[in-house]
C-alpha positions as CSV (number, residue, x, y, z in Angstrom):
1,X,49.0,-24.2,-20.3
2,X,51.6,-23.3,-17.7
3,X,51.7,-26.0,-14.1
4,X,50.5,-23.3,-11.6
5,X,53.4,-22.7,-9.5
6,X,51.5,-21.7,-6.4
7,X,50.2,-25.0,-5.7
8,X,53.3,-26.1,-4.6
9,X,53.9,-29.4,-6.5
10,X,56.6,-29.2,-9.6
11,X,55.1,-30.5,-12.9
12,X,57.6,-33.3,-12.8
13,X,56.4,-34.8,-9.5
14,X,52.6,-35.0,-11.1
15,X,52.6,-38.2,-12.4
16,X,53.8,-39.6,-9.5
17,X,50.6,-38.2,-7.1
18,X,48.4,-40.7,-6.2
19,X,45.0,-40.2,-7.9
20,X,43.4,-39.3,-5.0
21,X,45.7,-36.3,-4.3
22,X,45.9,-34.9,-7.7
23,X,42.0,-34.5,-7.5
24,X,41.8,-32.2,-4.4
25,X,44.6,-30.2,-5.7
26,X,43.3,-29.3,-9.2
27,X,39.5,-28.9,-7.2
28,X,41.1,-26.3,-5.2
29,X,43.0,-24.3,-7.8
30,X,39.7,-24.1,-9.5
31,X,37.9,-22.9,-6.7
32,X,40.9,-21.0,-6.2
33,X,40.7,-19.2,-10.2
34,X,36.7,-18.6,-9.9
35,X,37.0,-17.2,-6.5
36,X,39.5,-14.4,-8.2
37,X,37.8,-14.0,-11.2
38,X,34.4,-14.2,-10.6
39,X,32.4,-10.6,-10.7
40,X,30.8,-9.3,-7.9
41,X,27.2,-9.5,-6.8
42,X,25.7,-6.3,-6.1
43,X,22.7,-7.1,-4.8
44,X,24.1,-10.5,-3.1
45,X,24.6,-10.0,1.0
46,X,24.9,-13.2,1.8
47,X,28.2,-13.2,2.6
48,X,29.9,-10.3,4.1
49,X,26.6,-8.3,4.8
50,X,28.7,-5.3,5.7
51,X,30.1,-4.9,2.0
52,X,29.1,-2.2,0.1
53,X,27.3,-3.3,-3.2
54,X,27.6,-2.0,-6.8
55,X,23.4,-0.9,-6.6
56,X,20.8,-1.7,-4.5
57,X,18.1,-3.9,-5.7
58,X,13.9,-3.8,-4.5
59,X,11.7,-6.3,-5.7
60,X,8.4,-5.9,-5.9
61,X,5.2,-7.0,-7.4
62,X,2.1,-4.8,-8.3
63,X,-0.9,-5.3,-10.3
64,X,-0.2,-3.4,-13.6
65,X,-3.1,-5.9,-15.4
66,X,-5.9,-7.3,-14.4
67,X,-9.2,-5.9,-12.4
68,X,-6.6,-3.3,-9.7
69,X,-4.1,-2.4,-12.8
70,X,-5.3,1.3,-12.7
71,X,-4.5,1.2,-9.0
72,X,-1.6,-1.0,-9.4
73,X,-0.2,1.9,-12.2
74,X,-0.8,4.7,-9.6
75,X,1.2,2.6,-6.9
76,X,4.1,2.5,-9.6
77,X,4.0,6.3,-10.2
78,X,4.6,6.7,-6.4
79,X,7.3,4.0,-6.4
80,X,9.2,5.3,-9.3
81,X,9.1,9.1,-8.1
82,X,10.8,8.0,-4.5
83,X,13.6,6.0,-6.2
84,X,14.3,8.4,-9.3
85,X,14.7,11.2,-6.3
86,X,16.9,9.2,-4.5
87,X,18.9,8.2,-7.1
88,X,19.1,11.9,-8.3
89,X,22.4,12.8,-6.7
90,X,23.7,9.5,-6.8
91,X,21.6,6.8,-4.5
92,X,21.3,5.3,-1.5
93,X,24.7,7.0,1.0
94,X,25.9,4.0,2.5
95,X,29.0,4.9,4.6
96,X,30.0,7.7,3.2
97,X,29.2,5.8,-0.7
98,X,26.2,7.0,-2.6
99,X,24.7,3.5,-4.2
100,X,21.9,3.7,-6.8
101,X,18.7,1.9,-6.2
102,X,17.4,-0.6,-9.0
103,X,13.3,-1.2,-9.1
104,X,13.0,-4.6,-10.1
105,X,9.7,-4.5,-10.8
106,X,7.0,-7.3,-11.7
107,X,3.2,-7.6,-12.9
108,X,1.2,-9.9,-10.8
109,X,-2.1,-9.3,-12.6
110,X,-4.1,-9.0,-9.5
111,X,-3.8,-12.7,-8.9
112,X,-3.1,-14.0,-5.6
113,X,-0.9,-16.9,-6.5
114,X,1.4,-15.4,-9.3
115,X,1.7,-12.5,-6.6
116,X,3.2,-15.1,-4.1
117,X,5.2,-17.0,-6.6
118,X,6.7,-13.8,-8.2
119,X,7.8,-12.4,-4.7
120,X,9.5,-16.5,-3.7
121,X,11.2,-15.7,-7.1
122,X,12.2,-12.0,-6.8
123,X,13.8,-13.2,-3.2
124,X,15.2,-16.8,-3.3
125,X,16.2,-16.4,-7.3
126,X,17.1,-13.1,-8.1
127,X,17.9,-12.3,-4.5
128,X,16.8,-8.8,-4.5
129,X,17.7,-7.1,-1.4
130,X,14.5,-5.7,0.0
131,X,11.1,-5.9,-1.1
132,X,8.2,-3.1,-1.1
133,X,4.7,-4.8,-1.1
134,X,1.9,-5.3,-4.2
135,X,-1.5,-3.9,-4.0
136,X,-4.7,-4.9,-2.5
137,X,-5.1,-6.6,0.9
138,X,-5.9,-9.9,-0.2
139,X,-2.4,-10.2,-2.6
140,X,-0.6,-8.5,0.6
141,X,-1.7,-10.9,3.1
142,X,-0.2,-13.6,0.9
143,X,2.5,-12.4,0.0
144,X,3.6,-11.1,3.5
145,X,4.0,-14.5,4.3
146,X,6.8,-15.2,1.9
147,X,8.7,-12.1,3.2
148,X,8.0,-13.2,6.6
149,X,9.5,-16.5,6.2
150,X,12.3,-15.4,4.3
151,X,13.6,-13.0,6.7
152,X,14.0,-10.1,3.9
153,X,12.1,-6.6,4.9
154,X,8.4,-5.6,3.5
155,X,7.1,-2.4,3.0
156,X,3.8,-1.8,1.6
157,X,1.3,0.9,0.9
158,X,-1.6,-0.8,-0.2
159,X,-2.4,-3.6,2.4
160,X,-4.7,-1.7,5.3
161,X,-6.5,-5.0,7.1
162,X,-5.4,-5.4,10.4
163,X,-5.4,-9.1,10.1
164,X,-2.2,-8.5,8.0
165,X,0.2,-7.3,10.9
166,X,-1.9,-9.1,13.5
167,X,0.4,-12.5,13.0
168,X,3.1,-11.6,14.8
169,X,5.3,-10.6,11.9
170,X,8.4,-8.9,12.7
171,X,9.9,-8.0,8.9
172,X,6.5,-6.3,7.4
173,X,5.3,-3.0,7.6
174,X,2.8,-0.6,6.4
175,X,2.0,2.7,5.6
176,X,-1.6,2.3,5.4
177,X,-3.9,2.8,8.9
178,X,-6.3,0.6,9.7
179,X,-9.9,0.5,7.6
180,X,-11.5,0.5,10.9
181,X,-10.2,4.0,11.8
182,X,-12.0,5.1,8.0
183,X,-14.8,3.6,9.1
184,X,-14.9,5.6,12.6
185,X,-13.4,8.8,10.7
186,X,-16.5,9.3,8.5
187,X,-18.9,7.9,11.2
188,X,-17.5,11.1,13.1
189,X,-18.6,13.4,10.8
190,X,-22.1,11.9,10.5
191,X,-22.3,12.0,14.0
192,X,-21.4,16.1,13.6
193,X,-24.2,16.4,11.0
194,X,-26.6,14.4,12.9
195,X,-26.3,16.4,15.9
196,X,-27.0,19.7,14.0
197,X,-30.4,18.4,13.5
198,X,-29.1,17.6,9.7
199,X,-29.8,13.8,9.9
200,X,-32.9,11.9,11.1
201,X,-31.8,10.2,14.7
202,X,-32.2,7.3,14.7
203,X,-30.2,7.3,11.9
204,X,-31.0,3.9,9.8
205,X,-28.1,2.4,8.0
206,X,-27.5,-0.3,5.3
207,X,-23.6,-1.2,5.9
208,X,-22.6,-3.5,3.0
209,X,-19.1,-4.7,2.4
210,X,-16.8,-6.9,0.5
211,X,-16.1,-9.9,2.1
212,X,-12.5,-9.6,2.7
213,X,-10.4,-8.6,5.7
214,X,-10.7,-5.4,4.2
215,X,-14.2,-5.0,4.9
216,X,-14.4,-7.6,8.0
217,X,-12.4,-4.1,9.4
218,X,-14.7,-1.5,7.9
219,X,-18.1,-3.8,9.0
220,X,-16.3,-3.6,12.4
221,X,-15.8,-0.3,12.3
222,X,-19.6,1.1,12.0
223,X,-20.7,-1.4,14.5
224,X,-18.4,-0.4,17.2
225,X,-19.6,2.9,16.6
226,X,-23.3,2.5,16.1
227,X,-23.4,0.6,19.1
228,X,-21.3,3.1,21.4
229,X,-23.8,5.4,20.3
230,X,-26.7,3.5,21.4
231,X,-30.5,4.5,20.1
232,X,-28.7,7.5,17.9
233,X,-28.2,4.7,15.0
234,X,-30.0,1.5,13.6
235,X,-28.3,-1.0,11.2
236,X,-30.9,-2.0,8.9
237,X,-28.9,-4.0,6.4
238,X,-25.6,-6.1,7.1
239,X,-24.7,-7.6,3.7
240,X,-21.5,-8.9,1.9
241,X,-20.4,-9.3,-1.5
242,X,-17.6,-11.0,-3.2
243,X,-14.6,-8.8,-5.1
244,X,-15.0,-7.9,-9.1
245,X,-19.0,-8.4,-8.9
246,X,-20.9,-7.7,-11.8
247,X,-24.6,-7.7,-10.8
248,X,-25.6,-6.2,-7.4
249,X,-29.3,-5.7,-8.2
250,X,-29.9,-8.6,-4.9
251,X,-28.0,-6.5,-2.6
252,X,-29.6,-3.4,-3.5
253,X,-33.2,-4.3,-3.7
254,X,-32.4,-5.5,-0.3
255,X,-31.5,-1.7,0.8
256,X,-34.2,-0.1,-0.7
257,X,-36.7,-2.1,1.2
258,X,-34.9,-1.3,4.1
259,X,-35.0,2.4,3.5
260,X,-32.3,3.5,5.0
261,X,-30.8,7.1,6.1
262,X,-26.7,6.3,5.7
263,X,-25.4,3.9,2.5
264,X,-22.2,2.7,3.8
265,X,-20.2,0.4,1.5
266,X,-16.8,-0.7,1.6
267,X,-15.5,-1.1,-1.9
268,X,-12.7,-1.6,-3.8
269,X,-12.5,0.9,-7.2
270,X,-14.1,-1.4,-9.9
271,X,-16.6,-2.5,-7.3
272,X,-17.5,1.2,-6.5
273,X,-18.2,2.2,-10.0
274,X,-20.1,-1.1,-10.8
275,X,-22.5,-0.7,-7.6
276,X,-22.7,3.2,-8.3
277,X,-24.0,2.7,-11.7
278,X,-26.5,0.5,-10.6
279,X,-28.2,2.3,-7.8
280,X,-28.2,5.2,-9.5
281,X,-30.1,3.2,-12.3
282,X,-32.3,2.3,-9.8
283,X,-32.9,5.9,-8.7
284,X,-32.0,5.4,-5.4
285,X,-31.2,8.3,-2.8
286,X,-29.8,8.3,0.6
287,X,-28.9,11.6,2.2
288,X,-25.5,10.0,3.1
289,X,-23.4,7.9,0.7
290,X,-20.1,6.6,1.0
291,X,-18.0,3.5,-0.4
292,X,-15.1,4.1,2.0
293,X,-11.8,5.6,0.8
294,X,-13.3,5.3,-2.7
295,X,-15.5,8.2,-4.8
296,X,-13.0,11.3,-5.9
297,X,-11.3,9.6,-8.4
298,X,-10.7,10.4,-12.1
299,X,-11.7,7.4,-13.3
300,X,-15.4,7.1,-11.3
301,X,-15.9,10.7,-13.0
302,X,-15.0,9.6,-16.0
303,X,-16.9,6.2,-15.7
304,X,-20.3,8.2,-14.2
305,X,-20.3,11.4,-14.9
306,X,-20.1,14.0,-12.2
307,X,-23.8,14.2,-11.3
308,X,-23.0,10.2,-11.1
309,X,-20.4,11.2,-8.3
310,X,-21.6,14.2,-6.4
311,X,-22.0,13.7,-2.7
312,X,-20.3,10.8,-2.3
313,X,-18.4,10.8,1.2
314,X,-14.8,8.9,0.8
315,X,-12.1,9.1,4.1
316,X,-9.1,8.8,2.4
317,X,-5.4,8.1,3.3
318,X,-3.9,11.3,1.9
319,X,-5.1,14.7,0.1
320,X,-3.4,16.9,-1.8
321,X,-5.1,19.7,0.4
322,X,-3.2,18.6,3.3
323,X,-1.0,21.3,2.8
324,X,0.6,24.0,0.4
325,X,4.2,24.0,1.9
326,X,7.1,21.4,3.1
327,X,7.0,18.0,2.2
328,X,3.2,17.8,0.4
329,X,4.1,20.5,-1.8
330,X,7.1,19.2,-2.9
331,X,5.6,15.7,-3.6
332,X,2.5,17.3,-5.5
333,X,4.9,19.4,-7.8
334,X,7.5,17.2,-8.5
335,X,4.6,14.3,-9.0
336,X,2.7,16.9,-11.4
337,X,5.6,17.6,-12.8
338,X,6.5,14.2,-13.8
339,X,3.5,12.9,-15.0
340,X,1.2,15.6,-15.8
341,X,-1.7,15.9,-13.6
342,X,-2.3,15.6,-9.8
343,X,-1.5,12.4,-7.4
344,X,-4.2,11.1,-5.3
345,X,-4.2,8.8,-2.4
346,X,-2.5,6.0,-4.2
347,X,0.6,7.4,-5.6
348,X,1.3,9.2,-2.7
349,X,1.3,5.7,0.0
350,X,3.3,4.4,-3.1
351,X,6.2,7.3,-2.6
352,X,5.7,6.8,1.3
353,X,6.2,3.4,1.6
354,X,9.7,3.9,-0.6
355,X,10.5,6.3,1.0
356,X,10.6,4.6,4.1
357,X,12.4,2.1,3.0
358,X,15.2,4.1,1.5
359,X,15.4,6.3,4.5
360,X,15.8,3.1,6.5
361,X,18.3,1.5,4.1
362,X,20.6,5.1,4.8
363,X,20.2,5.3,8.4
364,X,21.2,1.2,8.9
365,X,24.2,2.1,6.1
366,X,24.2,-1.0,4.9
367,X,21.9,-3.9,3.1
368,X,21.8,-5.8,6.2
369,X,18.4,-7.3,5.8
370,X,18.5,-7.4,9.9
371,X,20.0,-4.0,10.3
372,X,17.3,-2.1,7.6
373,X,14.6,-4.3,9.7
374,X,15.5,-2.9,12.9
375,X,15.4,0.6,11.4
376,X,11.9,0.5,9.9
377,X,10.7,-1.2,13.6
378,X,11.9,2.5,14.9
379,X,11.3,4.5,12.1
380,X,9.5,8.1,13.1
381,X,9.9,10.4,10.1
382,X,8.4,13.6,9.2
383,X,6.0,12.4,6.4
384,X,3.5,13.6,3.8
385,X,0.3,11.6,5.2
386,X,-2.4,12.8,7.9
387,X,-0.6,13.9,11.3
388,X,3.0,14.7,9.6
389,X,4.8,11.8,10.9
390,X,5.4,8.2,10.0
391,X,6.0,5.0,12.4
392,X,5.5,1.4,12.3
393,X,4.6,0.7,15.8
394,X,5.2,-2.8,17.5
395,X,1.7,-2.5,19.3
396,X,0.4,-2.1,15.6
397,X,2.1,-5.0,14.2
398,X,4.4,-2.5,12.2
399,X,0.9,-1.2,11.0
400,X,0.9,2.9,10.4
401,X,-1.9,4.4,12.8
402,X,-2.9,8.2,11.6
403,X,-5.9,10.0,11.7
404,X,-8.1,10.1,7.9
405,X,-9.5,13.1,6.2
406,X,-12.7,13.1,4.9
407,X,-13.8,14.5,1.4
408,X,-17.1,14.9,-0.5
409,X,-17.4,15.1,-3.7
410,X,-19.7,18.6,-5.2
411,X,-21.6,19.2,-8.1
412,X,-18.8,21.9,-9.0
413,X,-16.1,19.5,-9.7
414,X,-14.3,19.8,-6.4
415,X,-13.7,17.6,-3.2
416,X,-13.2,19.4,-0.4
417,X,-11.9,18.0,2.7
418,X,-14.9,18.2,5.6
419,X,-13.2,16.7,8.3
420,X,-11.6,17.4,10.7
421,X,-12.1,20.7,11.1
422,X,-8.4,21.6,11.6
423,X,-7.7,20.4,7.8
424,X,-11.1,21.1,6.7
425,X,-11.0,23.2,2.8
426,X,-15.0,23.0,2.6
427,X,-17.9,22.5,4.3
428,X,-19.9,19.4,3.3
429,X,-23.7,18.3,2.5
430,X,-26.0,17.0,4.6
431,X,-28.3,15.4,3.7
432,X,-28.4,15.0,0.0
433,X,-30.3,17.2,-1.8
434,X,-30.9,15.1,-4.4
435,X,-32.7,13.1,-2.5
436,X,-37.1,13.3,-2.0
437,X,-38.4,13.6,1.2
């Protein structure tokens, strides 16, 4: 091997260097080679965050096994739509570049841990350069924390407690409005029916809900309103549960002995369809019933029939009724068109949350984590969900804040939306008329 010329000192003046000097100067023509010939990053901005990089990389973390892996497949489905569109003509336009977006993608298994240790991995060790959020509001509320700390942007669809952007967080954000405004959404339309003469006033309800933030915000949510209403309402049950229950025979003997009007329940999906098989192997009736944003899905048809389903009341984040033109009818075709059948709430916060992030990545121009931050804080985008736009507002936490559409669930198959009346494709029951008496 050839003395490198370039360092200045002939070969033949080597062995008389002091030991000492000889060292620093073969340590800096090494650093000097790897420097030259080492490959470049792509997804690495810690350096010279204005460089363009070879592809873009997203982390993330969903729950593909385990008790939300239906959910956590739907959440995918939206994910993978947003980024195959954007990578359609070429990616991500960074200054005049068109950069394509890489999903690095892992399976938390509805755990709360592994979905904390995965995201410290994705970020610190694999150094992806932006991060879209897992599913479920306890795994988000964890995992925010490591995003928070790391200073690397977090957008998620399926975290919709308040407690999560109530910390003060200033790199996470979410598509998902608060469970409280569900709560009050389908309380309005109760309220509606109620007023009609449809429903017994006082109205007597049994509000049970699982004990997480989740439901702490639903719980919340009837009170407020029950009690702003005064003598029209009485809660007659206030009960709890803990998530993936298998027996809920306590709970529900508790409610039928309370006989109440209105069955409101905040569930998650396995929780819904557990529950709803057992009071309806009770043979209890309540001329409202509702389990939140949960009752029109595939899988609770397929679970309990549809005389097992019909009349449930669910206030949802999305519909695919919201609209036959612009943006929802471009997401429902190409999402039907992809994958063979229709999206529902989940897939479609999944595409919204990527979406967001992508449009913020192109209108920052960069991978600046700080620059695609600042972006998202004053993002306001036409969007697919309730309202037609899309913001993260600071008095929110970076928490989305739309109205909810509320959907019941017929004997004929269908689930209208019944409220409110400006998106309304049905008219809704009240009250059951399965119910006696």
């Amino acid at each position: 091997m050839d003395w490198p010329k370039w360092t200045g000192v002939p070969l033949a003046e080597v062995s008389l260097l002091m030991p000492s000097r000889l060292a620093k100067i073969l340590a800096l023509s090494t650093i000097l080679v790897t420097a030259g010939c080492a490959p470049s990053q792509g997804n690495d901005d810690d350096g010279d965050s204005s460089a363009i990089p070879s592809k873009i990389v997203i982390g993330s973390t969903l729950p593909l096994t385990g008790s939300e892996s239906k959910t956590g497949g739907r959440f995918k489905q939206g994910y993978d739509l947003a980024i195959e569109q954007e990578n359609a003509d070429g990616g991500v336009d960074l200054g005049g570049k068109k950069v394509p977006v890489e999903l690095n993608l892992l399976d938390d298994t509805t755990d709360q841990a592994k979905a904390v240790n995965l995201a410290q991995r994705l970020i610190t060790q694999d150094k992806v350069n932006f991060f879209l959020g897992t599913y479920s509001t306890a795994l988000v509320e964890a995992q925010s924390t490591v995003a928070e700390q790391n200073k690397i942007p977090y957008v998620n669809g399926g975290g919709a407690a308040t407690s999560i952007y109530a910390k003060g967080f200033q790199w996470v954000f979410g598509t998902l409005a608060p469970v409280e405004n569900l709560a009050n959404t389908e309380m309005e339309w109760i309220d509606q029916q109620q007023a009609a003469g449809k429903l017994p006033k006082p109205a007597r309800v049994a509000l049970i809900w699982e004990n997480t933030s989740h439901g702490k915000d639903f719980r919340k949510g009837i009170q407020d309103f029950t009690r702003a209403h005064g003598t029209n309402y009485q809660v007659v049950t206030d009960e709890s549960f803990a998530l993936d229950g298998k027996d809920f025979s306590a709970i529900l003997s508790k409610v039928r002995a309370a006989k109440p009007d209105l069955f409101m329940v905040d569930a998650h999906l396995p929780d819904f369809i557990t529950m709803q098989r057992q009071y309806l192997s009770s043979n209890m009736c309540t001329k409202v019933l509702t389990y939140g944003a949960r009752g029109s899905e595939a899988d609770a048809r397929t679970a309990l029939g549809q005389d097992g389903v019909s009349y449930v009341l669910s206030a949802v984040w999305w519909n695919k009724q919201l609209g036959n033109t612009g943006l929802n009818k471009a997401f429902v075709d190409s999402f039907k068109a992809k994958y063979g059948t229709d999206p529902e709430w989940y897939q479609a916060q999944g595409y919204e949350a990527a979406r967001a992030l992508l449009t913020s990545i192109a209108k920052a121009g960069s991978v600046d984590k700080s620059k695609v931050r600042d972006q998202l804080a004053g993002l306001d985008i036409e969007s697919i969900l309730p309202g037609g736009r899309l913001s993260f507002p600071a008095a929110n936490g970076g928490q989305a804040d739309y109205p909810f559409v509320v959907q019941q669930n017929l004997p004929d198959g269908t689930s209208p939306i019944v409220y409110p009346a400006d998106v309304a494709t049905g008219q809704g029951v009240a009250p059951n008329p399965n119910c006696k008496g």
